[in-house]
C-alpha positions as CSV (number, residue, x, y, z in Angstrom):
1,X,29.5,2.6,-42.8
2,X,31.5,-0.5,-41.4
3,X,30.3,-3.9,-43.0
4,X,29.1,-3.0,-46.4
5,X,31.3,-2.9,-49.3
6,X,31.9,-0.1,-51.9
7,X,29.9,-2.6,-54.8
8,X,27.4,-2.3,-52.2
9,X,27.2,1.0,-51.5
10,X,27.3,1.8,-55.1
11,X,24.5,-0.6,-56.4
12,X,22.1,0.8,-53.2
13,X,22.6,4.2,-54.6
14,X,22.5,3.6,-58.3
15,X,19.1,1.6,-57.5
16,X,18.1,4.4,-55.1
17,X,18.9,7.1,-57.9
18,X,17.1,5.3,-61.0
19,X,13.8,4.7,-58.7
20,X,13.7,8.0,-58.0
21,X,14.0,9.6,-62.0
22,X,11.9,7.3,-62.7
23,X,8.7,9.1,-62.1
24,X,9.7,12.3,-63.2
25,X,11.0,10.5,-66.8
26,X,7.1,9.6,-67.0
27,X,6.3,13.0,-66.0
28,X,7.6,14.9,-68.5
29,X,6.5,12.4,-71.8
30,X,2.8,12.8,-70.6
31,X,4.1,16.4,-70.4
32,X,4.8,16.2,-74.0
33,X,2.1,14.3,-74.9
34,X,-0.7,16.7,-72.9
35,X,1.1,20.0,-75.1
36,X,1.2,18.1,-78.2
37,X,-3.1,17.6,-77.4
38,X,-3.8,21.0,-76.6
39,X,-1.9,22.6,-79.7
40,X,-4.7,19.9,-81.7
41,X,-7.3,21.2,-80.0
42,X,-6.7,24.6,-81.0
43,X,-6.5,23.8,-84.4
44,X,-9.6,21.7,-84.1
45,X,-11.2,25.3,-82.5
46,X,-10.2,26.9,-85.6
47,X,-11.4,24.5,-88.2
48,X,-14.6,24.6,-86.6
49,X,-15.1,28.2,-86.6
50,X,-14.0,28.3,-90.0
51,X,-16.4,25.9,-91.2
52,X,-19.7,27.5,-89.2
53,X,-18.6,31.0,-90.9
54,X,-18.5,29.6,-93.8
55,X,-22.1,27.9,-93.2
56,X,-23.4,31.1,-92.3
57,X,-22.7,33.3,-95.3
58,X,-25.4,35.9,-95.6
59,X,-28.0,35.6,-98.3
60,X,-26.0,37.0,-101.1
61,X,-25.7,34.0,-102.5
62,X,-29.2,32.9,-102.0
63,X,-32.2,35.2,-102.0
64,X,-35.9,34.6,-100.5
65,X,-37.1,35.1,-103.9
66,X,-35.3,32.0,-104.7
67,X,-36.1,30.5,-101.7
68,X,-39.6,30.7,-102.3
69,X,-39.8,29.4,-106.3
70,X,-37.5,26.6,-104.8
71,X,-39.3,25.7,-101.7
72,X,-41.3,23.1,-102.6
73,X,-38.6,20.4,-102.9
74,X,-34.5,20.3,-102.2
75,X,-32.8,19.9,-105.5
76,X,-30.5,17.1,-105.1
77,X,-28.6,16.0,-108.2
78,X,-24.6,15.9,-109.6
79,X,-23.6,19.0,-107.0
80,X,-24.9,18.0,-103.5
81,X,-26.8,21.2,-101.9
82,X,-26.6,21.5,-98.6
83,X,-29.9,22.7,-96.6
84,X,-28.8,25.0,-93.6
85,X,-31.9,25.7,-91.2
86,X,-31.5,29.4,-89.5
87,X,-34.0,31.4,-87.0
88,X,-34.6,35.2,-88.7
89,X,-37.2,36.9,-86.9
90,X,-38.4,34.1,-85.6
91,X,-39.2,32.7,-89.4
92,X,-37.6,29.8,-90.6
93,X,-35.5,30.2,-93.9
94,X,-33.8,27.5,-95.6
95,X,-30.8,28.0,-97.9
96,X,-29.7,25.9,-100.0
97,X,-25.7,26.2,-101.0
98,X,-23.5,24.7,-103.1
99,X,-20.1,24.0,-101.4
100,X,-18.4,25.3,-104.4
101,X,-20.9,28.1,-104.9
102,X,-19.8,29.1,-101.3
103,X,-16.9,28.7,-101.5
104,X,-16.9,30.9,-105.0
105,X,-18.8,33.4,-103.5
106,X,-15.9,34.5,-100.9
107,X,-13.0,33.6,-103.1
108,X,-12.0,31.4,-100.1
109,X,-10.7,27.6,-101.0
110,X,-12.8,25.1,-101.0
111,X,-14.0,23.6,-97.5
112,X,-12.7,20.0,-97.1
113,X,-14.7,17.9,-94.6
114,X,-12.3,15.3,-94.6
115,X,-9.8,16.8,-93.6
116,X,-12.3,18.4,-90.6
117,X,-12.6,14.3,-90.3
118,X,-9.2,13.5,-90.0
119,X,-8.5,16.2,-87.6
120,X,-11.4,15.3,-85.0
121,X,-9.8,11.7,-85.3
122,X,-6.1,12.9,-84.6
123,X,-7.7,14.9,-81.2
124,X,-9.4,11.6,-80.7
125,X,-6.3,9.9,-80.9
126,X,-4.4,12.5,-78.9
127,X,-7.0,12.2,-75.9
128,X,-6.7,8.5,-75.9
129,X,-2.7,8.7,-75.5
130,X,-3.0,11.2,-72.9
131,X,-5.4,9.4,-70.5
132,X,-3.1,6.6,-71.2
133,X,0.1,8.1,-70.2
134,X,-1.5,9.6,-67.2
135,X,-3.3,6.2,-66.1
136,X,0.9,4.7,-66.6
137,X,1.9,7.7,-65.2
138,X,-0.1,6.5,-61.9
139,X,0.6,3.3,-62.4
140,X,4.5,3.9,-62.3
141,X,4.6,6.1,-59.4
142,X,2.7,3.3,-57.0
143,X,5.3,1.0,-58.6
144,X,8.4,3.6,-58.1
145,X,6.3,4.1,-54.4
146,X,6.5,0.7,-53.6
147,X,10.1,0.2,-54.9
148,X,11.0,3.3,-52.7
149,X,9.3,1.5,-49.3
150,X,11.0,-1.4,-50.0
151,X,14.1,-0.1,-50.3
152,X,13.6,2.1,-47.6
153,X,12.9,-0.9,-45.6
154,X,15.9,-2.7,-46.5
155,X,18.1,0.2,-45.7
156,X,16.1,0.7,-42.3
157,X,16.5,-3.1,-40.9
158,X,20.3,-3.2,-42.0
159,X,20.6,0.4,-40.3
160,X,19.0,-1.1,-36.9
161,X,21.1,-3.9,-37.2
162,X,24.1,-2.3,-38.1
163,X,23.1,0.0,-34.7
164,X,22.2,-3.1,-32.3
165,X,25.9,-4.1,-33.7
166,X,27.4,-1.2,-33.0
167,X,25.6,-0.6,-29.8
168,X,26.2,-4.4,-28.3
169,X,30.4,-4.0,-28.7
170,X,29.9,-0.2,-27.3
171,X,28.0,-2.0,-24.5
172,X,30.5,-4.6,-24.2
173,X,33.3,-1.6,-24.3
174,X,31.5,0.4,-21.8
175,X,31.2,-2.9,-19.2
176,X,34.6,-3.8,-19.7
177,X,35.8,-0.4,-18.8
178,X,33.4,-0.2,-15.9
179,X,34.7,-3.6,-14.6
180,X,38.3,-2.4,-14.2
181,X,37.1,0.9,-13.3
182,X,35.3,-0.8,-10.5
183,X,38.1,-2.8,-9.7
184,X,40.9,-0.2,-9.8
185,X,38.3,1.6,-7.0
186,X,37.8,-1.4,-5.2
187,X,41.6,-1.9,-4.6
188,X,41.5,2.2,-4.2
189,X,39.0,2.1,-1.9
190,X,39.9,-1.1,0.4
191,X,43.8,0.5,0.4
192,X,42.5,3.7,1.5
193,X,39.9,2.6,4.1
194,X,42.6,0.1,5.1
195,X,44.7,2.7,6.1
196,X,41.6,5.2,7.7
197,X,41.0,2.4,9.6
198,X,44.3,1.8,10.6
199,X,44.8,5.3,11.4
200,X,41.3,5.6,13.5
201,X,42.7,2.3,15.3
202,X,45.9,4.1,16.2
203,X,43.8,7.0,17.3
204,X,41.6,4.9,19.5
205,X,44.3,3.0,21.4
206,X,45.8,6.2,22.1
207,X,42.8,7.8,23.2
208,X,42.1,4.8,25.1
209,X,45.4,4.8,26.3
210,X,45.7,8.6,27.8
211,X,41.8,7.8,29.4
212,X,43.1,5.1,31.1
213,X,46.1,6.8,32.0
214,X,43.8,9.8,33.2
215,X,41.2,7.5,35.3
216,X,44.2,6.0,36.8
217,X,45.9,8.8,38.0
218,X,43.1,10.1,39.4
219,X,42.0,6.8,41.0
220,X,45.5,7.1,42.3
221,X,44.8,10.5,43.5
222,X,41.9,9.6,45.1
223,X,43.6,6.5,46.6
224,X,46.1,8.7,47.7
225,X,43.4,10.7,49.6
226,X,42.0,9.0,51.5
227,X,45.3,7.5,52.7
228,X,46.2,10.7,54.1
229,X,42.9,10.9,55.8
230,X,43.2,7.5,57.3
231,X,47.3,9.0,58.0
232,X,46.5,12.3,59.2
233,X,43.0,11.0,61.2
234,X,43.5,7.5,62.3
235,X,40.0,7.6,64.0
236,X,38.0,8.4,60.5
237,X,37.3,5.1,59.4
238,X,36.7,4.0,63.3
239,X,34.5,6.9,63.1
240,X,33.1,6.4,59.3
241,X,32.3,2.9,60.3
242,X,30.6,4.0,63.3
243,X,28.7,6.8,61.6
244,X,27.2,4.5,59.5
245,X,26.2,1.5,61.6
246,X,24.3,3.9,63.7
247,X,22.6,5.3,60.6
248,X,21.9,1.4,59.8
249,X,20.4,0.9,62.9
250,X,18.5,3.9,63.4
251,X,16.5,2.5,60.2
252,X,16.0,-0.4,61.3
253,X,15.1,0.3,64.5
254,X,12.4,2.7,62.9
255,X,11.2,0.4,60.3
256,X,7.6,-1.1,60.4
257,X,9.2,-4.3,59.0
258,X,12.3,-7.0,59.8
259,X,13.8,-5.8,56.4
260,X,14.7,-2.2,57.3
261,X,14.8,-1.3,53.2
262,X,11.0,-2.0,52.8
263,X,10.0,-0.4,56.0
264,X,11.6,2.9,56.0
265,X,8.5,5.3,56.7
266,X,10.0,8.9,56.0
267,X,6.7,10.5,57.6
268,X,7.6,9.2,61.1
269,X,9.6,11.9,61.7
270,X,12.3,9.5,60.9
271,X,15.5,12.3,61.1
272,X,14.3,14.2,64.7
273,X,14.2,11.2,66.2
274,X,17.9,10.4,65.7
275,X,19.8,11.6,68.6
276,X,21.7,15.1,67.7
277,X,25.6,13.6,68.3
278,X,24.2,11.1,65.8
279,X,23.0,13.0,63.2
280,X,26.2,15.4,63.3
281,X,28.7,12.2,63.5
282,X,26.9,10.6,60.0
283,X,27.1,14.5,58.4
284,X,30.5,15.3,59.5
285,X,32.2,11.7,57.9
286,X,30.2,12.0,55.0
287,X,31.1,15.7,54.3
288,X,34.8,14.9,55.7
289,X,35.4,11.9,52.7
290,X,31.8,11.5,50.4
291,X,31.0,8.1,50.3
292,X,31.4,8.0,47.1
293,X,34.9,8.4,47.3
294,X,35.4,6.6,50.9
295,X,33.1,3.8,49.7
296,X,34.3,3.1,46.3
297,X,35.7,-0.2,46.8
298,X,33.2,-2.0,48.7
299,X,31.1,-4.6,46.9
300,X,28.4,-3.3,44.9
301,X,25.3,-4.7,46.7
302,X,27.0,-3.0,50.3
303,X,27.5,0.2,48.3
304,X,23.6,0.3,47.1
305,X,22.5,-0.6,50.0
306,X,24.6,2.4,52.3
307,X,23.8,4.8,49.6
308,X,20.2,3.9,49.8
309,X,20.4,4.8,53.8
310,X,22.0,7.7,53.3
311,X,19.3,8.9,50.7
312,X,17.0,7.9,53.1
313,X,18.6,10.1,55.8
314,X,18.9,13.1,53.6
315,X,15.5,13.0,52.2
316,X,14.1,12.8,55.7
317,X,16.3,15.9,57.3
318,X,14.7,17.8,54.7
319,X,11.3,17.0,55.2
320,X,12.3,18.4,59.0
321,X,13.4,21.3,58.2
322,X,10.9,22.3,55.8
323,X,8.1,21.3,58.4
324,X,10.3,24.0,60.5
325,X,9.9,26.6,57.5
326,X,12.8,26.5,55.8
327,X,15.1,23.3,54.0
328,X,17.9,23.6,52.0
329,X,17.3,21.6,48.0
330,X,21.1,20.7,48.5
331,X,19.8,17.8,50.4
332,X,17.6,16.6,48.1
333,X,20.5,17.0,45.8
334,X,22.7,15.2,47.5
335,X,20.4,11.9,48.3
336,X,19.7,12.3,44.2
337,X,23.3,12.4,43.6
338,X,24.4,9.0,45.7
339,X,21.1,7.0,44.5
340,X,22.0,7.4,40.7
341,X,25.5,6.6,41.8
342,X,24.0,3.3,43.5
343,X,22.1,2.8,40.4
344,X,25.4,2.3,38.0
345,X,27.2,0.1,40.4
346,X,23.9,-2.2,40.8
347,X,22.5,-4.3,37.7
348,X,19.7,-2.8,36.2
349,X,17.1,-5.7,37.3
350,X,17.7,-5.3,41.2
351,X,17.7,-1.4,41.1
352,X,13.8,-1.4,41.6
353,X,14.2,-0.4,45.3
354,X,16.9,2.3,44.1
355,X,14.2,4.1,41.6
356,X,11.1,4.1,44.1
357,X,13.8,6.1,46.6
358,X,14.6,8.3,43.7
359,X,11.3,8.8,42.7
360,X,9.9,10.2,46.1
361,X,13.2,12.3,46.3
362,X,12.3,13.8,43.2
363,X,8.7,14.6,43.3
364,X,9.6,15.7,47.3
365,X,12.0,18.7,45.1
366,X,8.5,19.0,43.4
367,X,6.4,19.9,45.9
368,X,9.1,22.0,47.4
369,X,8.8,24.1,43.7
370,X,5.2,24.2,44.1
371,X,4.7,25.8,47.8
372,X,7.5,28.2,47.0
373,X,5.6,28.8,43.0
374,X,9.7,29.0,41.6
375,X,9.4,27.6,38.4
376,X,11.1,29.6,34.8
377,X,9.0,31.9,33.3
378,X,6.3,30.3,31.0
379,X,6.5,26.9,32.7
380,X,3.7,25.3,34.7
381,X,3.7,23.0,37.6
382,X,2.6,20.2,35.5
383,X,6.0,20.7,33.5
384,X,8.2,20.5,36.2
385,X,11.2,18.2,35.0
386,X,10.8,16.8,38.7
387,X,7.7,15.2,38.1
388,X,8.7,13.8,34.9
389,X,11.3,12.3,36.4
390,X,9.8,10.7,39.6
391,X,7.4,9.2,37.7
392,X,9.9,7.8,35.1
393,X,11.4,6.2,38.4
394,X,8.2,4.9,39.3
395,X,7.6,3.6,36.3
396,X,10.8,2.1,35.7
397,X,10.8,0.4,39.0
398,X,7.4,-1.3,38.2
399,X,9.0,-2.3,34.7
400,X,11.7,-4.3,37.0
401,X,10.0,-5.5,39.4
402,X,6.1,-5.9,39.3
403,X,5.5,-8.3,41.7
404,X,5.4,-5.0,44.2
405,X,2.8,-2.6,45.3
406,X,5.0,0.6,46.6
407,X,6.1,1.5,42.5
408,X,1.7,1.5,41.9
409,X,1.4,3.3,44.9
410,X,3.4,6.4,44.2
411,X,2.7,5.9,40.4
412,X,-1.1,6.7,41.4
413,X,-0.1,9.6,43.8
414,X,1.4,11.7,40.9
415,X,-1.6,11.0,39.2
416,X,-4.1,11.8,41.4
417,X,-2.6,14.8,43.2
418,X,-0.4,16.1,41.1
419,X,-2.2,15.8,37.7
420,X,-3.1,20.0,37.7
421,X,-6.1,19.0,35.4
422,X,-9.2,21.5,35.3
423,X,-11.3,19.7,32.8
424,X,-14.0,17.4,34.6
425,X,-13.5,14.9,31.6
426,X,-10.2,14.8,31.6
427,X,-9.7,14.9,35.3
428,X,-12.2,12.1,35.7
429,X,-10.3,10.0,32.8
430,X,-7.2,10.3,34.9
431,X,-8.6,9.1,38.3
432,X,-10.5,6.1,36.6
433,X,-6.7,5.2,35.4
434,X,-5.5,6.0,38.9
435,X,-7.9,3.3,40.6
436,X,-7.0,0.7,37.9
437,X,-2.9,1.3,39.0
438,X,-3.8,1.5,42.6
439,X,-6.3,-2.1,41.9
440,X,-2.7,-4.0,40.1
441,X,-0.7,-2.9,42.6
442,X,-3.2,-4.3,45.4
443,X,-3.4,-7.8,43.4
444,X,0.4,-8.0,44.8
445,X,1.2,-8.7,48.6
446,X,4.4,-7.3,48.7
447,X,5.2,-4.1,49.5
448,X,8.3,-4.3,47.5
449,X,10.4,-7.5,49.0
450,X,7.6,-8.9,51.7
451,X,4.4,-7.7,52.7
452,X,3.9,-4.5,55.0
453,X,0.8,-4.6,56.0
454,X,0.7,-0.8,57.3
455,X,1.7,0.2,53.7
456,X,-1.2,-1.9,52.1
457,X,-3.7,0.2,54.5
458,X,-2.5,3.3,53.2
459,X,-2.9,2.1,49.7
460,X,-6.7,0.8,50.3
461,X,-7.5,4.5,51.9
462,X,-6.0,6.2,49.1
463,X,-8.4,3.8,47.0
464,X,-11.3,4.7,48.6
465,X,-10.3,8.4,48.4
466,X,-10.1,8.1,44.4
467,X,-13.8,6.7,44.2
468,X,-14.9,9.4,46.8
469,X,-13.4,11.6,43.8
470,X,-15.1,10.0,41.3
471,X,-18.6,9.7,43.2
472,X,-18.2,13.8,43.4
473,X,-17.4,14.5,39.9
474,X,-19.5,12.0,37.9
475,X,-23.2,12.0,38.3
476,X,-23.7,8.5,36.5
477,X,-21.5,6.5,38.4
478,X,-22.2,8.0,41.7
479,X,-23.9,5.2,43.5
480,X,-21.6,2.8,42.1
481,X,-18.6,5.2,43.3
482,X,-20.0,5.4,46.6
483,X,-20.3,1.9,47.4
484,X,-16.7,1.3,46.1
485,X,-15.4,4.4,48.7
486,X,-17.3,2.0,51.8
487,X,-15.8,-0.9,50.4
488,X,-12.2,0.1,50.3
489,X,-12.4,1.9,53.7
490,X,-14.1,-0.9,55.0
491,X,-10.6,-3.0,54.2
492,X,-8.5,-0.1,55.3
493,X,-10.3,0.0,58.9
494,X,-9.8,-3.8,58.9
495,X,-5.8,-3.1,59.4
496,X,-6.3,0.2,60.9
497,X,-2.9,1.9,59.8
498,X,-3.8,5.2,58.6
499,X,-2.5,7.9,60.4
500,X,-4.7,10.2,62.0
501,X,-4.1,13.2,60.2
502,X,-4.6,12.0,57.7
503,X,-8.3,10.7,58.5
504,X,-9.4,13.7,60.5
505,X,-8.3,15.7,57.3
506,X,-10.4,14.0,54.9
507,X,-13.4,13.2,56.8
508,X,-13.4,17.2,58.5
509,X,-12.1,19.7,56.3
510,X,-14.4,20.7,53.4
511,X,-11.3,20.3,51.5
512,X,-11.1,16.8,52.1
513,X,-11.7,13.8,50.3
514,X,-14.3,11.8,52.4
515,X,-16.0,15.3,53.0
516,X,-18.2,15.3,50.3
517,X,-19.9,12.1,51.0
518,X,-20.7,13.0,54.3
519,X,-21.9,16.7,53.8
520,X,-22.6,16.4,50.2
521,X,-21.6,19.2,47.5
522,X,-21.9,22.8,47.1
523,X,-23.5,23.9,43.6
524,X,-24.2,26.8,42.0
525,X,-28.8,27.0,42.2
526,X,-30.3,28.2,39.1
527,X,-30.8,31.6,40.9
528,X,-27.7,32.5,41.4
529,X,-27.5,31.3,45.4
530,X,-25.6,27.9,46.6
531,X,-27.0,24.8,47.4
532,X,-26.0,21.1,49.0
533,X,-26.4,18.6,46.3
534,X,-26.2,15.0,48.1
535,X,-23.8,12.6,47.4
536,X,-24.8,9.8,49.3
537,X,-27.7,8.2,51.2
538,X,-28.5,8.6,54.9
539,X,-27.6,5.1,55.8
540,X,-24.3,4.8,53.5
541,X,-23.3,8.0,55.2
542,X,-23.7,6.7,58.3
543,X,-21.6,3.7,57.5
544,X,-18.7,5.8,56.2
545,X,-18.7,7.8,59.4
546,X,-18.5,4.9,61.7
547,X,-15.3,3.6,59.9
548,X,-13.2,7.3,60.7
549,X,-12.1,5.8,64.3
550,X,-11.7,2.3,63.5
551,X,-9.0,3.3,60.3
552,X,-7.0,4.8,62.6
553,X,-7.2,2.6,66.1
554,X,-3.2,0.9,64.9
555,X,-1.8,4.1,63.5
556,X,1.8,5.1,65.4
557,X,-0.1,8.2,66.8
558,X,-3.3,5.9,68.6
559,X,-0.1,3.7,70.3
């Protein structure tokens, strides 16, 4: 073992060795001892048998008769008798014998009783030596014992520290060779990522490179384009140009405010009203060159803005034709197509406007889906990616731009008539959410850039609907709901902007939503038959029905 010498070793041993023959050294001179006892003891054993045979000769040499003439006293005189006391038929008999009359009588030697002395001594002795060597016996193994733990320990704590030794330089060793390992991978690692990088840079710039190569030859090629059309048919951008100023004005001239983007009204038949040659001339430039192509490079708020129109002009030629029975999606698609186009030239705080256009575009394709019931197999109206996405829009837009009521508006349409909830609870959950959207939108005065007064009546009846709704469907809450329904109609009639339609519907058809208060609601009796459960009181109903002409005495149709 490094750092002891060879004296070292040899005196730990040699010390090791003699405490360990040391007990066994003691062992075997008790050994010796303990057979050198026993051998006594046997001829102890023998003595004393010999001596009580002797004692108990028979009475040949002595006879009763002699017994009896002798009884009286023991003789005692130059030849000591000695008096041995026996049981014989339950009769005492003493004998007295001579020791050399017995010993005579059996022509044996003479008994010696000092020599029987001597002998019980020597076991004495022997005992005594025995008990001694096995009490030093003891007493040397817990001395050996103890030498051996102390040794034991000595060799222990120079083991430990010859290990903490050895282990501290194999530690040092180890960290050593795991600081240049770590530094031979560092200088690895950096040269190689280096040179990945490098590589993935070079691979980038020429990626970049053949992309901008790419989007300029095809800018080129659609620069190239529309030079030929403006070549081949000098009159197209005359004709472009005066597509879409007559679309411009046609909006404008329609819309319920000055600014013609927050008072486009798609339900006043917005596309049959625009004169045939015009409607053809706006088609034909943009199918001729798309606008997205023809208008690339005009400035990002005139792009929004046209594209916007155009939306506007496509989602209104559907609604035509599908009031005709029939409409093609591929208008829908198209107004879709130029508004998110719009959306990435425009920055992403002023694209409000954009989103509550594409929001009605989209759940407009919705309700398409749903009269026509085409949706994939296993999918449900309320699925519809449609709907998701208008009301993302109208969410979105809100997000933007709060200070606006048209983004609450539509946000509350989706959820009150296109929820396709069955459960009362749930149903009544969603409309209590609807009237607190349709309340925050109200608490603005803009309809999206300045107030429009004829949107805000549409939003207070579609209020007063809701609470109609809820005044049906919960029993608790009724009167409460009720008085809310008079309230907001009450407002509505005050600007007196709802179309009529729209108020003969509710208030006439059982299907409506003023209906119920009027007539009250048909439940199920407990004998099976139908019966009228009121809604409202005599005199509220009476109210309500006094406001149906007065909330439409401004609509378009009463001028």
């Amino acid at each position: 073992m490094p750092g002891n010498s060879p004296a070292k070793v040899r005196l730990r041993i040699s010390s090791s060795a003699t405490m360990r023959i040391a007990p066994f050294v003691y062992l075997a001179a008790t050994l010796v001892l303990t057979t050198i006892g026993v051998f006594q003891i046997f001829q102890f054993a023998a003595l004393s048998d010999e001596v009580i045979a002797k004692a108990q000769q028979p009475a040949a040499q002595t006879t009763a008769s002699q017994g009896a003439s002798s009884a009286s006293e023991p003789t005692v005189g130059g030849n000591r008798s000695y008096i041995v006391r026996r049981t014989t038929q339950g009769s005492p008999v003493q004998v007295n014998v001579s020791p050399a009359a017995a010993n005579a009588a059996d022509g044996s030697k003479p008994l010696d009783l000092s020599a029987l002395e001597t002998k019980l001594n020597d076991f004495r002795w022997i005992l005594t030596l025995i008990l001694a060597s096995a009490g030093l016996f003891t007493v040397v193994q817990g001395i050996a014992a103890g030498f051996n733990a102390q040794n034991f320990q000595k060799q222990a704590e120079s083991a430990i520290k010859q290990l903490e030794l050895e282990s501290t330089r194999a530690l040092e060793n180890l960290e050593t060779k795991s600081s240049k390992a770590l530094t031979d991978f560092e200088t690895t690692s950096n040269e190689k990522s280096q040179d990945a990088l490098a590589h993935l840079n070079e691979e980038f710039q020429s990626a970049m490179k053949d992309l901008d190569q790419e989007a300029n030859s095809r800018v080129q090629r659609l620069e190239e384009l529309e030079q030929q059309v403006v070549t081949h048919y000098p009159l197209f951008e005359k004709d472009r140009a005066h597509a879409f100023s007559a679309l411009q004005n046609r909006i404008a001239r329609f819309s319920l405010v000055k600014n013609s983007a927050d008072g486009f009204d798609q339900r006043r038949k917005f596309y049959e009203r625009i004169d045939l040659g015009e409607r053809q001339e706006i088609l034909a430039v943009d199918r001729a060159l798309a606008y997205e192509i023809a208008g690339q490079n005009d400035p990002p708020a005139v792009f929004a803005d046209q594209a916007r129109q155009l939306a506007q002009f496509y989602w209104s030629k559907f609604i035509y034709e599908k009031s005709l029975g029939y409409g093609s999606l591929d208008d829908l698609e198209r107004a879709e197509h130029l508004l998110e186009i719009a959306r990435r030239k425009t920055a992403a705080d002023k694209q409000f406007q954009l989103l509550n256009v594409l929001g009605n575009v989209r759940l407009e394709r919705h309700k398409a889906k749903v009269a026509a019931a085409r949706f994939p197999a296993g999918q449900t109206p309320a699925d519809d990616g449609d709907l998701a996405g208008a009301k993302t829009a109208f969410e979105t837009s809100i997000e933007q731009h709060p200070d606006q009521i048209r983004g609450y508006h539509n946000l509350a349409v989706i959820g009150v008539y296109y929820n396709y909830l069955t459960d009362e609870a749930a149903l009544t959950a969603q409309l209590r959410r609807a009237v607190r959207v349709l309340e925050q939108g109200l608490s603005h005065q803009n309809w999206e850039t300045q107030p429009v007064p004829e949107f805000r009546c549409g939003t207070l009846y579609n209020l007063a609907c809701v609470h109609a709704r809820l005044a049906v469907l919960d029993a608790g809450t009724r009167r409460q709901e009720c008085e809310a329904a008079l309230a907001r109609l009450s407002e509505a009639a005050e600007l007196g902007f709802v179309p009529q339609e729209d108020v003969d519907g509710d208030y006439d058809k059982e299907s409506g939503d003023i209906y119920p208060l009027l007539h009250g609601k048909k439940i199920k009796a407990a004998d099976g038959g139908m019966v009228t459960e009121e809604i409202c009181d005599a005199e509220m109903r009476g109210k309500i029905l006094n406001l149906k002409r007065k909330l439409c005495m401004n609509s378009p149709a009463q001028q």
